[in-house]
C-alpha positions as CSV (number, residue, x, y, z in Angstrom):
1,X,19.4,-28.0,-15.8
2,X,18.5,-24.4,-16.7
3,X,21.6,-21.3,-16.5
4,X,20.0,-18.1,-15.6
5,X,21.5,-14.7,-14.9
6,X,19.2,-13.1,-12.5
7,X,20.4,-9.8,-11.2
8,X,24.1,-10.3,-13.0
9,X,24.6,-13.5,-11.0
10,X,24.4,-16.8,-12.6
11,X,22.6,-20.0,-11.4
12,X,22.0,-23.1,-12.1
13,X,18.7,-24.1,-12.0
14,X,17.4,-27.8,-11.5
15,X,13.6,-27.4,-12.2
16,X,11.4,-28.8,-15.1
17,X,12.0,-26.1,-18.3
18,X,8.4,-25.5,-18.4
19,X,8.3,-24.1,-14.6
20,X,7.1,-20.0,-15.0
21,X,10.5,-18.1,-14.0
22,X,8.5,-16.3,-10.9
23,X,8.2,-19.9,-9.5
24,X,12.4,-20.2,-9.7
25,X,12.7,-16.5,-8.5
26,X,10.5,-17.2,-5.3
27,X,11.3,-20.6,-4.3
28,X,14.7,-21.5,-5.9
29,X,16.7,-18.3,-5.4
30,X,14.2,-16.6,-2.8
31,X,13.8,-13.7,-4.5
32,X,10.5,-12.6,-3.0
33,X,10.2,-9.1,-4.8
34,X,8.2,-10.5,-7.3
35,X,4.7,-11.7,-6.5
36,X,2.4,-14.2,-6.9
37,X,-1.0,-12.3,-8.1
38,X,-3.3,-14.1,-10.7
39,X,-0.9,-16.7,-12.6
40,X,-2.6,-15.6,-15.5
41,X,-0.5,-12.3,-16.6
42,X,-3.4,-10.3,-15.6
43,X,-2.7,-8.2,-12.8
44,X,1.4,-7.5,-13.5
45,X,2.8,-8.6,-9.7
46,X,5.0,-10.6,-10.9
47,X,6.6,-7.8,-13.6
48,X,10.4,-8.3,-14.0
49,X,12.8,-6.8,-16.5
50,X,14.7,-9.3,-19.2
51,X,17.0,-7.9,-21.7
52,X,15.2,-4.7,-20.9
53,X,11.7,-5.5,-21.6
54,X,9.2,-6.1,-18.6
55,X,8.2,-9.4,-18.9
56,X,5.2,-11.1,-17.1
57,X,7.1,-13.4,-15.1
58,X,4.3,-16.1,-14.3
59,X,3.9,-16.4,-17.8
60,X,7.3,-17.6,-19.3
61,X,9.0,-20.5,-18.7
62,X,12.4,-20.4,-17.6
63,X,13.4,-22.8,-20.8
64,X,13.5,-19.5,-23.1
65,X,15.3,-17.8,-20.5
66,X,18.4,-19.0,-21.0
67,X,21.5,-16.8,-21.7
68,X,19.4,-13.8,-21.2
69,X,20.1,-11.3,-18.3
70,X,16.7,-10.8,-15.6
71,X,16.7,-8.2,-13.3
72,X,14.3,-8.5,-10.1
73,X,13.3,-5.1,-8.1
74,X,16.3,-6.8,-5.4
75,X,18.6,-5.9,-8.7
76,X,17.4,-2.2,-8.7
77,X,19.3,-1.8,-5.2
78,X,20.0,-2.3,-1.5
79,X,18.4,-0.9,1.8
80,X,21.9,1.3,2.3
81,X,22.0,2.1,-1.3
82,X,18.5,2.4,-3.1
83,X,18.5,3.0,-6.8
84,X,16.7,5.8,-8.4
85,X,13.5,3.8,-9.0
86,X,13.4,3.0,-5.0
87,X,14.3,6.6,-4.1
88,X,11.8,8.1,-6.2
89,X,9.4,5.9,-4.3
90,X,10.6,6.1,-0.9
91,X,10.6,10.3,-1.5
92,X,7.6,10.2,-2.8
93,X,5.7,7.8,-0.5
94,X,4.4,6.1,-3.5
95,X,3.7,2.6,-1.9
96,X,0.4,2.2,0.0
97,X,0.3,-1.7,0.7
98,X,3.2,-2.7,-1.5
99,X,1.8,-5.8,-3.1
100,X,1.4,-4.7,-6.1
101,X,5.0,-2.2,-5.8
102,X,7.3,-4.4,-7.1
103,X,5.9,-5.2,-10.4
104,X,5.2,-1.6,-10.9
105,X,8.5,-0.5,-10.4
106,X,9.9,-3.1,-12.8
107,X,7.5,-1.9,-15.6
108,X,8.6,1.2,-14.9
109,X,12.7,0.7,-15.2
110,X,11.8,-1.1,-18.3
111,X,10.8,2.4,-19.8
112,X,13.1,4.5,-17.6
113,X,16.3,2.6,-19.0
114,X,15.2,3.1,-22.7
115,X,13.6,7.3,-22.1
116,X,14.3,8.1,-18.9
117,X,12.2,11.5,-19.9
118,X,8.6,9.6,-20.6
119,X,5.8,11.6,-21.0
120,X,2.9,10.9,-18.6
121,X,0.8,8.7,-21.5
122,X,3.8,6.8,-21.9
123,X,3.9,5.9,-18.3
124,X,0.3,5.2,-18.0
125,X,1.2,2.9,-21.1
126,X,4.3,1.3,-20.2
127,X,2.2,0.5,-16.4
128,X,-1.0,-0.6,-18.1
129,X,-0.5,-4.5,-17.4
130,X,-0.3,-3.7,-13.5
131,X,-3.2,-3.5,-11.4
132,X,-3.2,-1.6,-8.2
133,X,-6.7,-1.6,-6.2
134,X,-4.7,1.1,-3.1
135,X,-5.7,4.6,-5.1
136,X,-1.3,6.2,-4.7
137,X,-1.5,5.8,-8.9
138,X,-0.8,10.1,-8.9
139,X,2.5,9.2,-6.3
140,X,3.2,6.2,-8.5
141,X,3.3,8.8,-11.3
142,X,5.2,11.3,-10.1
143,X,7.7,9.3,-8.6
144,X,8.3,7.5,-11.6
145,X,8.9,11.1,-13.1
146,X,11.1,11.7,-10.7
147,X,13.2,8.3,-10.7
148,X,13.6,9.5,-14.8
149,X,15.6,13.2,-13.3
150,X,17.2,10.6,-10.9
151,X,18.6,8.4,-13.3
152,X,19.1,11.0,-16.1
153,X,21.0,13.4,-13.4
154,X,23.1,9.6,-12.8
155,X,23.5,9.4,-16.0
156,X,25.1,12.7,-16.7
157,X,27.1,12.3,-14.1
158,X,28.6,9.1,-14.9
159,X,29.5,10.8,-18.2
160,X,31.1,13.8,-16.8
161,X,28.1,15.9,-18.4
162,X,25.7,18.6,-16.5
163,X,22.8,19.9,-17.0
């Protein structure tokens, strides 16, 4: 038995320790954010966030995940309250077919929550691991920009600061 803490909630996981985490997050917890593109760590669709790094989630086995907190693109937010990632997206129109979406927008939070001011290189960087075939990569760029105001402008906020 595996204890993971996927989106601050904990679970108990009865799988073999070698079994990739995007396996448990699909067809344990049915979390279906994250998706099943190459099994290889290739194409990034299966990009999720642990202890604030984007982490290939085909890739790693859910043995070393342990005590460690994993946030899925269903941890960013709800449908009645999207977080800024989401509403940068949705404003934006940023998402063509969406396939590819989820693991984007996980790479991207992983940067966000560390300099929510990233430069453009540092975005291409940061989403250089995810493969997108749809041609929206300027939208996916400018909404990320815009999810960094968002969550600096939260930030701030929550702090009692302006400006």
């Amino acid at each position: 038995m595996v204890s993971l803490t996927v989106n601050g909630s904990p679970h108990q996981i009865e799988a073999d320790p070698a079994t990739p985490l995007l396996y448990v997050l699909r067809d344990e917890l049915a979390l279906n954010g994250a998706k099943y593109g190459c099994g290889l760590g290739q194409c990034g669709s299966c990009t999720v966030v642990v202890d604030g790094e984007a982490v290939l989630s085909c890739m790693v086995p859910i043995m070393l995940l342990e005590g460690r907190e994993i946030t899925t693109i269903e941890g960013l937010g709800t449908i009645d309250a999207p977080g800024p990632l989401q509403e940068a997206f949705i404003e934006l129109q940023a998402a063509q077919c969406g396939y590819c979406i989820p693991g984007m927008m996980m790479s991207a939070q992983a940067l966000l929550q560390k300099n929510p001011e990233a430069s453009d290189g540092e975005i291409r960087a940061a989403l250089a691991t995810n493969l997108c075939r749809c041609g929206t990569h300027m939208r996916i760029l400018a909404a990320i920009k815009r999810a960094g105001q968002l969550m600096k402008s939260a930030s701030a906020e929550a702090t009692g600061r302006t400006g």
